[in-house]
Each structure stands twice: as C-alpha cells, then as structure tokens.
N, C-alpha and C positions, 0 to 999 in steps of 0.2 A: 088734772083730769077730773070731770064731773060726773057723779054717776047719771049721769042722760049722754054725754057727752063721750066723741073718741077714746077708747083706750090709746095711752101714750108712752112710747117708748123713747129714752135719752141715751144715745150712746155715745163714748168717745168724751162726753165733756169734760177730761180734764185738758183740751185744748182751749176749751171756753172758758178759761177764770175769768170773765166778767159777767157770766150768768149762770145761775145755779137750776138744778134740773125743774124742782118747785116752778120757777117763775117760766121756764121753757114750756110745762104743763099748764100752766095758765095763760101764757097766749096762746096755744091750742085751744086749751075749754073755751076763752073770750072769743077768738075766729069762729069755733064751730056754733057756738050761740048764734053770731051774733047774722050766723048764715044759716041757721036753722037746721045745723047738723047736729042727730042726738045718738048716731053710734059711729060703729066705725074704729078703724084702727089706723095711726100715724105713729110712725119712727122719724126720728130727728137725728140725725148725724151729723158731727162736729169734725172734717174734714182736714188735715195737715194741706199745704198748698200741692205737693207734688200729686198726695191720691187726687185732691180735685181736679187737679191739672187731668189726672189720668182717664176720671170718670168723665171730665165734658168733655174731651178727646174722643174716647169708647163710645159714648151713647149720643152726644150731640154735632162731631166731627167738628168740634171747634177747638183752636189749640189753646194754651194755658188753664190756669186757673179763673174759677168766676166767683162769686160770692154767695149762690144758693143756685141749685138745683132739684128739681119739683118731678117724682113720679108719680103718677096716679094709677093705679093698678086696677080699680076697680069704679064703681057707678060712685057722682059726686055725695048724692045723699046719703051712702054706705062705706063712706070711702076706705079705701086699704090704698095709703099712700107713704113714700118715702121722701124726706126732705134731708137734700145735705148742703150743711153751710162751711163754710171756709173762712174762719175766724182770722186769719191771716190777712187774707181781702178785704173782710169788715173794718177791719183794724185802719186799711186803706181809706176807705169809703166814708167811715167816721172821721177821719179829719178832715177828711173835703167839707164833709157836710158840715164838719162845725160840732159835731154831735159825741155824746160819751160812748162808748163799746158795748156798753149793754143794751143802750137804747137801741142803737143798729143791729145786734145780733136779736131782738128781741122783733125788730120790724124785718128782718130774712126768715125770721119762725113762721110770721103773720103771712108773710109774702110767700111764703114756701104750701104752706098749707091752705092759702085761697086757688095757688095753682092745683093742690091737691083737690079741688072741692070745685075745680073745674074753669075757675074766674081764668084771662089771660089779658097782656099787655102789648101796644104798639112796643116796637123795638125803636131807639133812638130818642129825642127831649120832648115829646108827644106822650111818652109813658107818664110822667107825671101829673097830664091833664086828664088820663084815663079813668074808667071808674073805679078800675083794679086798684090802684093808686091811691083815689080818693076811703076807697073801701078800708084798705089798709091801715091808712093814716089812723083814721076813725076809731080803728080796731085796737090799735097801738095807744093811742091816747088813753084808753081804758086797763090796759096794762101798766102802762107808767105808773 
C-alpha cells in the first residue's frame, strides 16, 4: 500500500504460502498507479476450493471452483472492491502455464483488482489478446 494509493487488506493468506501479504500490497499499489488510482479500498482473499466453489455458485451461478473473483462495490476511480483468489486453482493454472505459484497468484491480485477498477475481458482464447490482459501482464512484470 502507498500513501496515494488503495488502502489494502490481506486476508486468509495462510492458504497462499507462496506469497506474502507485503508483495500482495504491492501489486495493488503497482495496478492502482499504474491506472491512476490514488485512493480507495481493496481486500484480497485467499479462498480454500470448496468456499470458492461456493462463492462463484452464490454470486456468479457457475458451478465449481475458479481462480479469482472481482467485486467492485463502488466508482472505479474510489474503488471499494473485493478480490478472492483460490490458490488451489492457481496451483492448477501455473503448471499449465509453465509458471511458479507466486508469479500466478500475484497476476490473479493484478487481474482481480483491474476488474476492481472497472477493466473487463472476452470470455474464451480472445482474452488473452484483450487490453485487460495486455494491461495486466504489463503491470505484473513490474512486480516481479
């Protein structure tokens, strides 16, 4: 967290032992810079599979688990948003990609909080030519 930048909140992470709250707060400050967000409040939540399962069920009417879920509660430039990740999924999703745990749970923070701050993505292999996507990456490399 930067004093321009979202207040942030870490909960739950001892589901995440591959990233630590520190570096969770710093891809918040890096996303809300680098989007020209200077207040605002984001919570980050570190999800077991089953509550995930439960929440994108409850709020999205989709079954299972997913790997990040993005509420925006409030205006993008002020945001008051919630982000929950499912480190279980990530876990999935990094050896597809090739990638370590932390780098993925650290680009679900980035990804979670551009939804926060309003950004959105095609659904399907389209997402990743998106700007959302391209934003991300961008944003991510600066955290690594």
């Amino acid at each position: 967290m930067t004093a321009s930048g979202p207040v942030v909140h870490v909960n739950r992470l001892e589901s995440a032992e591959a990233v630590t709250a520190a570096e969770a707060e710093r891809a918040v400050a890096a996303t809300a810079e680098a989007e020209g967000v200077e207040g605002g409040e984001i919570s980050i939540t570190f999800l077991d599979t089953p509550a995930m399962a439960a929440l994108n069920e409850a709020h999205l009417g989709r079954m299972g688990a997913t790997d990040v879920i993005a509420f925006n509660l409030a205006e993008p430039r002020e945001p008051l948003g919630d982000v929950y990740i499912c480190p279980e999924v990530a876990k999935e999703s990094a050896r597809e990609y090739g990638v370590g745990l932390r780098e993925e749970l650290l680009r679900l923070v980035v990804h979670g909080v551009l939804h926060v701050f309003g950004h959105d993505h095609p659904e399907g292999p389209e997402r990743t030519e998106s700007d959302m996507f391209r934003r991300q990456e961008a944003i991510l490399s600066r955290v690594l």
